[in-house]
N, CA, C and O atoms as a printed pandas DataFrame, in Angstrom:
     atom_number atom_name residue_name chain_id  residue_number  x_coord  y_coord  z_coord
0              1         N          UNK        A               1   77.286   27.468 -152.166
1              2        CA          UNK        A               1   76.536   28.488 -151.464
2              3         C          UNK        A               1   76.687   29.823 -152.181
3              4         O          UNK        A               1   75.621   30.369 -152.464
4              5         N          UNK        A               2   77.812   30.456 -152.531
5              6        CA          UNK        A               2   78.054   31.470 -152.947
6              7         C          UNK        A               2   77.622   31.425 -154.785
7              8         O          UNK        A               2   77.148   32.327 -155.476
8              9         N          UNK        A               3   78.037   29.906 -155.193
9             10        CA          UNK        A               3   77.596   30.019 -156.628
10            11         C          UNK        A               3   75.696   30.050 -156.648
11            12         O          UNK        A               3   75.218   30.187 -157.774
12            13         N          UNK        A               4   75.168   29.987 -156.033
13            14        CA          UNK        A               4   73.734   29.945 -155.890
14            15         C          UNK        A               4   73.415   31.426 -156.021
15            16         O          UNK        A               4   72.702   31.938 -156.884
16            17         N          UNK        A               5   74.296   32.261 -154.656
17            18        CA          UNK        A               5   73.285   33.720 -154.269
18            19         C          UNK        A               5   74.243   33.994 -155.698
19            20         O          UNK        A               5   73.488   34.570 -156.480
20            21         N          UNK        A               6   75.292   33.851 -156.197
21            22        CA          UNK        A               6   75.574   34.761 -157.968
22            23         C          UNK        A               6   74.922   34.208 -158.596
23            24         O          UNK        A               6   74.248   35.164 -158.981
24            25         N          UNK        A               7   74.487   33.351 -159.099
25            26        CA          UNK        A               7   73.281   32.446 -159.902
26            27         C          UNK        A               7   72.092   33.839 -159.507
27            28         O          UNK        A               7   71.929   34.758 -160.309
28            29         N          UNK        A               8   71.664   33.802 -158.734
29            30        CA          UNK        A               8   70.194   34.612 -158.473
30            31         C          UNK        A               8   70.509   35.993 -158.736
31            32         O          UNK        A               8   69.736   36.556 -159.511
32            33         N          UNK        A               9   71.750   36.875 -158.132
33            34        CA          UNK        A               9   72.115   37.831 -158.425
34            35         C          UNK        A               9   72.245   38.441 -159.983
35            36         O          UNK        A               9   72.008   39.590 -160.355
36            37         N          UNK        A              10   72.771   37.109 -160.891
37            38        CA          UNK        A              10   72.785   37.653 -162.398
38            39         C          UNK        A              10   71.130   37.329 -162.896
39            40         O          UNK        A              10   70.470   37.923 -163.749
40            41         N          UNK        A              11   70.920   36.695 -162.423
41            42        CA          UNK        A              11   69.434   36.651 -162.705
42            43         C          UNK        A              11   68.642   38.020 -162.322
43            44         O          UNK        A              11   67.811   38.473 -163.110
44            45         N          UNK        A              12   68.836   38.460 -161.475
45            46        CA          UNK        A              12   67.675   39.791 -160.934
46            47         C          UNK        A              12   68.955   41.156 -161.933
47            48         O          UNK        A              12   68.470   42.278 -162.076
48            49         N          UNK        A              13   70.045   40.986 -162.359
49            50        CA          UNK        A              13   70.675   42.083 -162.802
50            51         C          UNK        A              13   69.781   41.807 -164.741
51            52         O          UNK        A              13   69.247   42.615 -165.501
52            53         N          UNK        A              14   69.958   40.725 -164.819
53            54        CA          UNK        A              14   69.271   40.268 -166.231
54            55         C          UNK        A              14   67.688   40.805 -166.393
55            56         O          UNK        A              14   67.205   41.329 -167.397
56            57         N          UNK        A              15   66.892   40.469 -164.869
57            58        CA          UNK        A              15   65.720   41.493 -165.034
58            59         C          UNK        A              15   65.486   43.033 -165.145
59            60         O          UNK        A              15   64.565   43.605 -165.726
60            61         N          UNK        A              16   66.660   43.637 -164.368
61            62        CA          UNK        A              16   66.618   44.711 -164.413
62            63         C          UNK        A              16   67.199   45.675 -165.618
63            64         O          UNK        A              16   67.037   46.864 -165.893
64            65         N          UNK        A              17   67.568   45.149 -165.905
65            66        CA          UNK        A              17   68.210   45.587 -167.411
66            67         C          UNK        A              17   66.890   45.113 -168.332
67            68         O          UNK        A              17   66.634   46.078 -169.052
68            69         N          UNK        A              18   66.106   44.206 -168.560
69            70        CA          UNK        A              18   64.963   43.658 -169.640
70            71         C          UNK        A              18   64.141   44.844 -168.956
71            72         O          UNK        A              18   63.703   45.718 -169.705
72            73         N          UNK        A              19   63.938   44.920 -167.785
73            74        CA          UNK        A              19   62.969   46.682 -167.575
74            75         C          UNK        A              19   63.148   47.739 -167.844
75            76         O          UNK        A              19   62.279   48.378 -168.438
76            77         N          UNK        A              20   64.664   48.434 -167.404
77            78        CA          UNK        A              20   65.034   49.553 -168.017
78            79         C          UNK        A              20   64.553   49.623 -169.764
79            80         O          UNK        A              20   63.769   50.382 -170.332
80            81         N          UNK        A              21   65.532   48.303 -170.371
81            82        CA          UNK        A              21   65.228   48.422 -171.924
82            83         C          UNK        A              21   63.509   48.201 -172.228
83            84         O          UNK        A              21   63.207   48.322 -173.415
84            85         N          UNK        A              22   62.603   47.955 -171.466
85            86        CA          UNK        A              22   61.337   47.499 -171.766
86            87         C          UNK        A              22   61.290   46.370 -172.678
87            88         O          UNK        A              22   60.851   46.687 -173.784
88            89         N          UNK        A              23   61.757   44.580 -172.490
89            90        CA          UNK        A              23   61.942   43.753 -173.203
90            91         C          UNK        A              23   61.894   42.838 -172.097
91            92         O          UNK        A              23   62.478   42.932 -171.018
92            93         N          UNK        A              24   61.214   42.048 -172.460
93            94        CA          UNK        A              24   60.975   40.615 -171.638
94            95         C          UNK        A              24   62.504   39.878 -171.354
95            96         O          UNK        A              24   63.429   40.037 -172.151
96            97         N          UNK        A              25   62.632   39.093 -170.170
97            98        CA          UNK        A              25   63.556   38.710 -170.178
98            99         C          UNK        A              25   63.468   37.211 -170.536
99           100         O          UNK        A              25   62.433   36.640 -170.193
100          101         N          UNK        A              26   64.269   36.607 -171.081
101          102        CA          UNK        A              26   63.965   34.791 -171.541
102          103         C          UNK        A              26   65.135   34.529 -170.516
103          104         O          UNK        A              26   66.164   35.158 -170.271
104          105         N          UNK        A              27   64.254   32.629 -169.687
105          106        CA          UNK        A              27   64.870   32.014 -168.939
106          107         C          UNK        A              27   65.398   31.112 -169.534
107          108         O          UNK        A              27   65.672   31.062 -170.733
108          109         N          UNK        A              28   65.616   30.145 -168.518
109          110        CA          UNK        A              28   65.796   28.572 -168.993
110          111         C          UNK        A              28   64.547   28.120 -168.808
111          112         O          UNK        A              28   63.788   28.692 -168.025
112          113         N          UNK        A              29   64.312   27.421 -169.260
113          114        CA          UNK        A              29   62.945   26.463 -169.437
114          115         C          UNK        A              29   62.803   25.292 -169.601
115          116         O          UNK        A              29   62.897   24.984 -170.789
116          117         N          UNK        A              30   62.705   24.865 -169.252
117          118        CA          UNK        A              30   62.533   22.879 -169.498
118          119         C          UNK        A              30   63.631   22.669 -170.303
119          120         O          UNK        A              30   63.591   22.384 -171.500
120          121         N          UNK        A              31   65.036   22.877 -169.326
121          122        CA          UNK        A              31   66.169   22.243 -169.852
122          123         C          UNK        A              31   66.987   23.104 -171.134
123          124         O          UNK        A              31   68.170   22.974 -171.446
124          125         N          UNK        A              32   66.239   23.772 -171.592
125          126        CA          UNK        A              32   67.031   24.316 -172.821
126          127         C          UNK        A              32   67.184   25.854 -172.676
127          128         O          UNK        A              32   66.235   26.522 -172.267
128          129         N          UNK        A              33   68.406   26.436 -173.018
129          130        CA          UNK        A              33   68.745   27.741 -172.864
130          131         C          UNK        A              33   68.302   28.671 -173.919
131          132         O          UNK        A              33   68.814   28.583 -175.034
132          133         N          UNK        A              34   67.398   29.554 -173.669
133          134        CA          UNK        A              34   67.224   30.650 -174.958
134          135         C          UNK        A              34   67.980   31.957 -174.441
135          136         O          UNK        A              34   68.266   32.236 -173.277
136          137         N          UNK        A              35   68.242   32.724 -175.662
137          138        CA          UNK        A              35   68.820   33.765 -175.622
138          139         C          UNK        A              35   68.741   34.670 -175.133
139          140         O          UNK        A              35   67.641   35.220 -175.072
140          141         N          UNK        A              36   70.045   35.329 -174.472
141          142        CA          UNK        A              36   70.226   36.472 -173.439
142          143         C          UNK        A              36   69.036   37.697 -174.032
143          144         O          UNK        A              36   68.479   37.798 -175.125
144          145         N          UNK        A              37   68.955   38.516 -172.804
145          146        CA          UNK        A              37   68.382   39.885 -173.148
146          147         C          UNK        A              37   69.387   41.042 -173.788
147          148         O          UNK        A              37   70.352   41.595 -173.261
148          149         N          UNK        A              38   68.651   41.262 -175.498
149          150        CA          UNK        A              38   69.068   42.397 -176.062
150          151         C          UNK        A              38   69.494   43.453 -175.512
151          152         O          UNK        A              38   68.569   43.631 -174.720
152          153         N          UNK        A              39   70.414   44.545 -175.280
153          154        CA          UNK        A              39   69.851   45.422 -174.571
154          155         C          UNK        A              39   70.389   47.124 -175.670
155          156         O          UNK        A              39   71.529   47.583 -175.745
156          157         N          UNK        A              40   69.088   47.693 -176.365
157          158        CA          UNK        A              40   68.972   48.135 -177.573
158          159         C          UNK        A              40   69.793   49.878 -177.055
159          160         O          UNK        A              40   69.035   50.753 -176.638
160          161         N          UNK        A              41   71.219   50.143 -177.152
161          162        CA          UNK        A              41   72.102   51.086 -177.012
162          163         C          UNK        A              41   70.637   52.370 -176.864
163          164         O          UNK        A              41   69.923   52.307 -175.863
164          165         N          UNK        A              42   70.474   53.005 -177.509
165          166        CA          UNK        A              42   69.783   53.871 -178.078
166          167         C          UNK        A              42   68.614   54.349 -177.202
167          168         O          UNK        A              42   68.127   55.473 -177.087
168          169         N          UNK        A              43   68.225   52.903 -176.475
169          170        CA          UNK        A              43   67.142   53.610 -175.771
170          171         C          UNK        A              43   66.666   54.381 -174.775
171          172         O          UNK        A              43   66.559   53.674 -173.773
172          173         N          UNK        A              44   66.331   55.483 -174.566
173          174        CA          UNK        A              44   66.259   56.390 -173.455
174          175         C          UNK        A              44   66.563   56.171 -172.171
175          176         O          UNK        A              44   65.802   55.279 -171.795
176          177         N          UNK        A              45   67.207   56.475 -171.365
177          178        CA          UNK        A              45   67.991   56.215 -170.200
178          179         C          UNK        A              45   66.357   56.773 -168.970
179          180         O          UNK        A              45   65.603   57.742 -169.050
180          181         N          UNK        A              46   66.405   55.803 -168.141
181          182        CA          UNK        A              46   65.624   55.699 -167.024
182          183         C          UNK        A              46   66.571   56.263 -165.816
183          184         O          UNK        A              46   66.416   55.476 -164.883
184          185         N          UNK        A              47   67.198   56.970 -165.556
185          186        CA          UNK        A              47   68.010   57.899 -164.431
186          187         C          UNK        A              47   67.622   56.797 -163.505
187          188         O          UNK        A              47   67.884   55.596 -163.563
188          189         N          UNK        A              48   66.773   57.650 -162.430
189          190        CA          UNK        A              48   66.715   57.096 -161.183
190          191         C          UNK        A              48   66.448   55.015 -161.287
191          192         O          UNK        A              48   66.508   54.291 -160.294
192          193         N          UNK        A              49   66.249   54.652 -162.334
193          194        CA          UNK        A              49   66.427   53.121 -162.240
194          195         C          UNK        A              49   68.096   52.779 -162.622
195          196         O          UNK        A              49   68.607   51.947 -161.873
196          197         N          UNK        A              50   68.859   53.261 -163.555
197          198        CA          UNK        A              50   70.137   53.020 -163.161
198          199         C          UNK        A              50   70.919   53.551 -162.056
199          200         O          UNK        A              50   72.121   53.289 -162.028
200          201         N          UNK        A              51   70.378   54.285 -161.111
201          202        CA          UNK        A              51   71.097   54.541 -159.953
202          203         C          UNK        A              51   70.604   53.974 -159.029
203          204         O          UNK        A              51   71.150   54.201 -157.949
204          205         N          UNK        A              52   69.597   53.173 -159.021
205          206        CA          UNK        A              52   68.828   52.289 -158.042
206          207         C          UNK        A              52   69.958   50.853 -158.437
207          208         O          UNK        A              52   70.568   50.232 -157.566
208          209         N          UNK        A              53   70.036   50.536 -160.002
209          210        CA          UNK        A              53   71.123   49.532 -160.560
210          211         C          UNK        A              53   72.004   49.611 -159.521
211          212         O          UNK        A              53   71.953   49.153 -158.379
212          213         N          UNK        A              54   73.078   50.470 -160.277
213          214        CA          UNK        A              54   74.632   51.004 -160.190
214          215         C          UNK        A              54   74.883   50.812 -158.471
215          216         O          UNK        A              54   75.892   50.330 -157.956
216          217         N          UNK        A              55   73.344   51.470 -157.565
217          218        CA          UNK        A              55   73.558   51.213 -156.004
218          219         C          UNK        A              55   73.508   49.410 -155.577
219          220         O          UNK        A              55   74.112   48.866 -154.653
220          221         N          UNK        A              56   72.929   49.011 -156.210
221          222        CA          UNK        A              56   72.478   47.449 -156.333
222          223         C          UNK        A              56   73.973   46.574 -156.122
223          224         O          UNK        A              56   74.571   45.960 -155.239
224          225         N          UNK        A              57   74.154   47.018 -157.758
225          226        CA          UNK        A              57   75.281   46.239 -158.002
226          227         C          UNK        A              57   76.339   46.678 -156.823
227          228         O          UNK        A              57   76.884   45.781 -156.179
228          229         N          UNK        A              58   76.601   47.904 -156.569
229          230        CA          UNK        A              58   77.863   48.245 -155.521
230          231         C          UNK        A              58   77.657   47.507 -154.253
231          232         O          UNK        A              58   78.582   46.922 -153.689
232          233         N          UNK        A              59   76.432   47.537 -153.803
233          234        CA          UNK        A              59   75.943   46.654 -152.700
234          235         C          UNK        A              59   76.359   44.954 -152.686
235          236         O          UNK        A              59   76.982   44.213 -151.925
236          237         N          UNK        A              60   75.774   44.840 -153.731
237          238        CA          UNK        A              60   76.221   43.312 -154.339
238          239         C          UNK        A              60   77.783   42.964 -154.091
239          240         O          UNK        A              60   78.286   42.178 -153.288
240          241         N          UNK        A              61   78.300   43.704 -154.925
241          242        CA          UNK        A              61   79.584   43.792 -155.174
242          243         C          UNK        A              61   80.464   43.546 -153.680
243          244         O          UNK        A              61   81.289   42.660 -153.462
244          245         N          UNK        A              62   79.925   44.804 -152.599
245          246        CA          UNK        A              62   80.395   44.539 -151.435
246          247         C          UNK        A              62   80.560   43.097 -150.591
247          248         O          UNK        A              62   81.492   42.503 -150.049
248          249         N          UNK        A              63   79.244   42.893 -150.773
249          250        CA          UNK        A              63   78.749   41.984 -149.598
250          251         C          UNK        A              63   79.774   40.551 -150.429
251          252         O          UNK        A              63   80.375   39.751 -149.711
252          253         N          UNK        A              64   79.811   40.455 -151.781
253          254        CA          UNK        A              64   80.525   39.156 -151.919
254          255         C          UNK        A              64   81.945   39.091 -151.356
255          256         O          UNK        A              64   82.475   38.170 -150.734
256          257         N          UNK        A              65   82.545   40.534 -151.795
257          258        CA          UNK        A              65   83.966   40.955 -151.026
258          259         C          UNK        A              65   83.811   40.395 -149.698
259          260         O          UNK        A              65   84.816   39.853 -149.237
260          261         N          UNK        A              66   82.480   40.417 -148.795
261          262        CA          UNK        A              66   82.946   40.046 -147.201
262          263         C          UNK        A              66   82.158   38.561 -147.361
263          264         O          UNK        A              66   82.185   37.870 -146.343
264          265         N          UNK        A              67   81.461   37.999 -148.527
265          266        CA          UNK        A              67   81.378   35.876 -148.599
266          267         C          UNK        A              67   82.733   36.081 -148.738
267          268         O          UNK        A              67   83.165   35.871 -147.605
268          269         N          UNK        A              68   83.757   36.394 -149.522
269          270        CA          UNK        A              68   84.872   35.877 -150.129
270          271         C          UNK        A              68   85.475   35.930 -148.822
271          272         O          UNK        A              68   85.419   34.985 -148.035
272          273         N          UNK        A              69   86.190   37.292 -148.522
273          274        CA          UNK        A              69   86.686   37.221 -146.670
274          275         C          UNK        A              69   86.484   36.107 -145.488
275          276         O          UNK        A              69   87.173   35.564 -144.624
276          277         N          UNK        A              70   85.405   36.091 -145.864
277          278        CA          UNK        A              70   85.301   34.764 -144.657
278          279         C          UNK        A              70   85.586   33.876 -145.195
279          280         O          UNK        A              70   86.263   33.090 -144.532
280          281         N          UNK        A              71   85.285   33.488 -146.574
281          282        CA          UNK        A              71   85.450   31.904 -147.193
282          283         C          UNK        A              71   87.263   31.939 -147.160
283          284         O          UNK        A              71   87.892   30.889 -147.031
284          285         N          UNK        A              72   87.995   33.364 -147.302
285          286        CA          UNK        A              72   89.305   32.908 -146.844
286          287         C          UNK        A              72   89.746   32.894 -145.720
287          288         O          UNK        A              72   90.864   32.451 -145.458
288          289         N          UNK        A              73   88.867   33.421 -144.780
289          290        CA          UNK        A              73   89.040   33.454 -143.219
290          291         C          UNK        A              73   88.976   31.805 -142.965
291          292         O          UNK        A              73   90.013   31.264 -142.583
292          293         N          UNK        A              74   87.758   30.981 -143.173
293          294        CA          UNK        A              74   87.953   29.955 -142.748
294          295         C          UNK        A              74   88.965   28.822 -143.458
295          296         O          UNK        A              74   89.548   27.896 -142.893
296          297         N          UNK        A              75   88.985   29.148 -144.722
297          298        CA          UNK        A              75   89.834   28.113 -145.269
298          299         C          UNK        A              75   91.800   28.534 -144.906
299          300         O          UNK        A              75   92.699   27.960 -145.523
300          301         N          UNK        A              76   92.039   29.513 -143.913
301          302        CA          UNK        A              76   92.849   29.915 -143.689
302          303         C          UNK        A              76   93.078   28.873 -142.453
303          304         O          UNK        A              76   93.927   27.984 -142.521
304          305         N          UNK        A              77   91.902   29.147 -140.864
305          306        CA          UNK        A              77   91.439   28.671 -140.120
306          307         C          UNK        A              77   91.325   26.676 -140.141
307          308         O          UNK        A              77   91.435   26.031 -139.098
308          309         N          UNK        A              78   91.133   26.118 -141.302
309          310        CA          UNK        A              78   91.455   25.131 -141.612
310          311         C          UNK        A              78   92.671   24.609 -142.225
311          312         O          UNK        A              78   92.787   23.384 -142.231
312          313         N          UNK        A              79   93.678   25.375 -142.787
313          314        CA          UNK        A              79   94.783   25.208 -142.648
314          315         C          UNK        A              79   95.568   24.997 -142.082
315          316         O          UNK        A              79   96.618   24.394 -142.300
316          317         N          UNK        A              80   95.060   25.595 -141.040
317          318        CA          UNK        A              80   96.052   25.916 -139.636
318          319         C          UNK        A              80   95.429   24.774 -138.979
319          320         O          UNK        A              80   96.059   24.474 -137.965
320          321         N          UNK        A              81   94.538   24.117 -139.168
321          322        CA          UNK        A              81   94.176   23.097 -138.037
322          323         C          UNK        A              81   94.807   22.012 -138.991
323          324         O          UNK        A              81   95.546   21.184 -138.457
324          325         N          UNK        A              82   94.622   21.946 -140.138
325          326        CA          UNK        A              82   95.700   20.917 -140.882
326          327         C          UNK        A              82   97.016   20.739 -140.939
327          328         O          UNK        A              82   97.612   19.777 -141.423
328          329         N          UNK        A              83   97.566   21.926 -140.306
329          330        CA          UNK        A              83   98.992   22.038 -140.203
330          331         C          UNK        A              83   99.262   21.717 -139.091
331          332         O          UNK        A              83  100.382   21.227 -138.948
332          333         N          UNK        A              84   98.338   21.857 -137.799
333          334        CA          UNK        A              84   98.749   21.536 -136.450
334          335         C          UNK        A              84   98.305   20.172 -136.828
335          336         O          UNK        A              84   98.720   19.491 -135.890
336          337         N          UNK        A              85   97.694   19.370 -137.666
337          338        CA          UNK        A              85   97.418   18.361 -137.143
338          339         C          UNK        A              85   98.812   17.355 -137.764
339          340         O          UNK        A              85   99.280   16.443 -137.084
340          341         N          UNK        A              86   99.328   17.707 -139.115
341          342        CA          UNK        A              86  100.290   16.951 -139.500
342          343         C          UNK        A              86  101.631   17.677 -138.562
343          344         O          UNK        A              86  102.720   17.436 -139.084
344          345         N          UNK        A              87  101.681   18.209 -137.748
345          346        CA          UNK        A              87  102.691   18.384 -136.661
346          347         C          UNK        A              87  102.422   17.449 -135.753
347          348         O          UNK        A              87  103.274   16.658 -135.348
348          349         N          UNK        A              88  101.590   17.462 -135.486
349          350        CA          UNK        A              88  101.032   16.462 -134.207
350          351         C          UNK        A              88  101.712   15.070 -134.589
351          352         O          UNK        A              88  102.607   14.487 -133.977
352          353         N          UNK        A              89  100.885   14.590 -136.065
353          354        CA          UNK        A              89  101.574   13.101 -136.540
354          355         C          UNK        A              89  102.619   12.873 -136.902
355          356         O          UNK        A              89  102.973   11.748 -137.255
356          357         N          UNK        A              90  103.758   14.451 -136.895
357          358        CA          UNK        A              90  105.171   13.924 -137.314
358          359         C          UNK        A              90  105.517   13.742 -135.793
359          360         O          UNK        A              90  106.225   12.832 -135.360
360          361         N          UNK        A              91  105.049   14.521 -135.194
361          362        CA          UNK        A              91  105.526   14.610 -133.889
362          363         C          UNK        A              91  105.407   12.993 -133.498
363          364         O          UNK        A              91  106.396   12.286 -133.302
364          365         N          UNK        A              92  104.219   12.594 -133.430
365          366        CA          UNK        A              92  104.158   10.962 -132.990
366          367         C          UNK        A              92  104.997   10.146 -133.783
367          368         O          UNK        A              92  105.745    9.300 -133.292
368          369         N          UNK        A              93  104.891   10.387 -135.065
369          370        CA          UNK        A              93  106.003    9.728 -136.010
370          371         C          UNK        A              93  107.417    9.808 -135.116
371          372         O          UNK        A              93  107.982    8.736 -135.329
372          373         N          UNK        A              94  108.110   10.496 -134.343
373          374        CA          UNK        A              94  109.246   11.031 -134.333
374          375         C          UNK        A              94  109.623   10.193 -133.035
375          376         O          UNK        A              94  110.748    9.724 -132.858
376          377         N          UNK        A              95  108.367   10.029 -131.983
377          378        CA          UNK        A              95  108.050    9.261 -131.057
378          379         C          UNK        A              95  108.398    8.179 -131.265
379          380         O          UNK        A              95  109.381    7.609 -130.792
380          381         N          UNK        A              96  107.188    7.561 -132.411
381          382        CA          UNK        A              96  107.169    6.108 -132.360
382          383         C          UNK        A              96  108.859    5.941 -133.105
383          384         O          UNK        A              96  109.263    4.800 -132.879
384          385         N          UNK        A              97  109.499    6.456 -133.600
385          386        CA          UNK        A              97  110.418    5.839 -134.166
386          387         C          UNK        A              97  111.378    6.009 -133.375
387          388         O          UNK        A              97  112.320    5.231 -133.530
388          389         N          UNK        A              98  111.462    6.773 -132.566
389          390        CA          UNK        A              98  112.661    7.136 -130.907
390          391         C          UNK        A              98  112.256    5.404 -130.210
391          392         O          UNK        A              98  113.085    4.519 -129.999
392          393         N          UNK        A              99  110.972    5.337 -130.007
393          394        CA          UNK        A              99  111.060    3.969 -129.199
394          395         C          UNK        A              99  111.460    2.918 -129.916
395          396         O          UNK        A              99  112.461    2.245 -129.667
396          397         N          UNK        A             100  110.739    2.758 -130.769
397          398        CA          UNK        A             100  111.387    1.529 -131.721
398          399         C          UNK        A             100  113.094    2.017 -131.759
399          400         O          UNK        A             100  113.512    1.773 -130.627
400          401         N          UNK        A             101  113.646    2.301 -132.170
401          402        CA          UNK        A             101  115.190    2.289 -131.993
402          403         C          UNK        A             101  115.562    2.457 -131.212
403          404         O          UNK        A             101  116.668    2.985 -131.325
404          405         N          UNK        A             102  115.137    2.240 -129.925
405          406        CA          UNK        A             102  115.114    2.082 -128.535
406          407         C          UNK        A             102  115.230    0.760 -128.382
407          408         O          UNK        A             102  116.320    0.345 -127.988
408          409         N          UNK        A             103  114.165   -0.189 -128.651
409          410        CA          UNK        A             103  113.327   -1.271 -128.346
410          411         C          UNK        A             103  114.599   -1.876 -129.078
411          412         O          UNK        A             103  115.351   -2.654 -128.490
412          413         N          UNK        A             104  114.806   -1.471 -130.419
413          414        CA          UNK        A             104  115.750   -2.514 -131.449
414          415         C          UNK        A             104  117.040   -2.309 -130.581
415          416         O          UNK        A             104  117.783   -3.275 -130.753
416          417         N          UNK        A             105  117.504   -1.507 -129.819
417          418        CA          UNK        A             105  119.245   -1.290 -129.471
418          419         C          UNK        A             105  118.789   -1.930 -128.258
419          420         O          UNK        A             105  119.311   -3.037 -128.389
420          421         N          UNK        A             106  118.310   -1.955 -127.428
421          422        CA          UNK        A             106  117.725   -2.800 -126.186
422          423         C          UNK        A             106  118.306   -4.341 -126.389
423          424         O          UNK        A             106  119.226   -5.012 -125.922
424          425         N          UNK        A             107  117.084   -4.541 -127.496
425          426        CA          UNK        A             107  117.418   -6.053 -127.987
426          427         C          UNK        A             107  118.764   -6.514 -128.763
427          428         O          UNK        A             107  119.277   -7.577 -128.416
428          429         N          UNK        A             108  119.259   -5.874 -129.636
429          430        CA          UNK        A             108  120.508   -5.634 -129.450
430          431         C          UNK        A             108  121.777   -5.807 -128.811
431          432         O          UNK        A             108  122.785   -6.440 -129.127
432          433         N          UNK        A             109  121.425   -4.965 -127.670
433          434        CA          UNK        A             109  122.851   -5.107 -126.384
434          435         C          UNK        A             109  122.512   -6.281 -125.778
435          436         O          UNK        A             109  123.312   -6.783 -124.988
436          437         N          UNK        A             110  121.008   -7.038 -126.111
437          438        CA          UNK        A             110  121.142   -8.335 -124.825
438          439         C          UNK        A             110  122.165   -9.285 -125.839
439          440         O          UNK        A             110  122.597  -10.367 -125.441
């Protein structure tokens, strides 16, 4: 899920940079990878489109900080249900083996 919306995210940062520089951007295409977008130092700076960027990316940037948060919120949340659950089965473990050495000293004393 999260490798998808960064998949699309470097994709629209890859367009926006081929606009600023005025240069087409190359995809993938029927399987084969062509080469990244140049991006030529020198060329005149577009202001208000790198601060439209720079706001982009910070935005970006945020919102994965709160996918990541939750993706450790829940895998935290599933821990804890994995941990109560192998408590649970030592717990029965601890059970079944109280009766059985029960059952065996029973039979035992007869």
């Amino acid at each position: 899920m999260a490798t998808a919306r960064a998949a699309q995210k470097d994709s629209a940062i890859k367009d926006m940079f081929a606009k600023l520089m005025g240069k087409k951007v190359r995809t993938k295409k029927e399987g084969r990878l062509t080469p990244d977008v140049t991006i030529d130092i020198d060329a005149p700076v577009n202001r208000p489109f790198l601060e439209n960027l720079f706001t982009t990316l910070r935005d970006d940037i945020a919102a994965l900080k709160q996918d990541l948060a939750a993706d450790v919120k829940d895998i935290r949340l599933n821990m804890s249900e994995l941990e109560q659950r192998v408590d649970s089965l030592e717990w029965g473990k601890v059970i079944i083996e109280t009766r059985s050495q029960r059952s065996t000293s029973k039979r035992s004393s007869h």
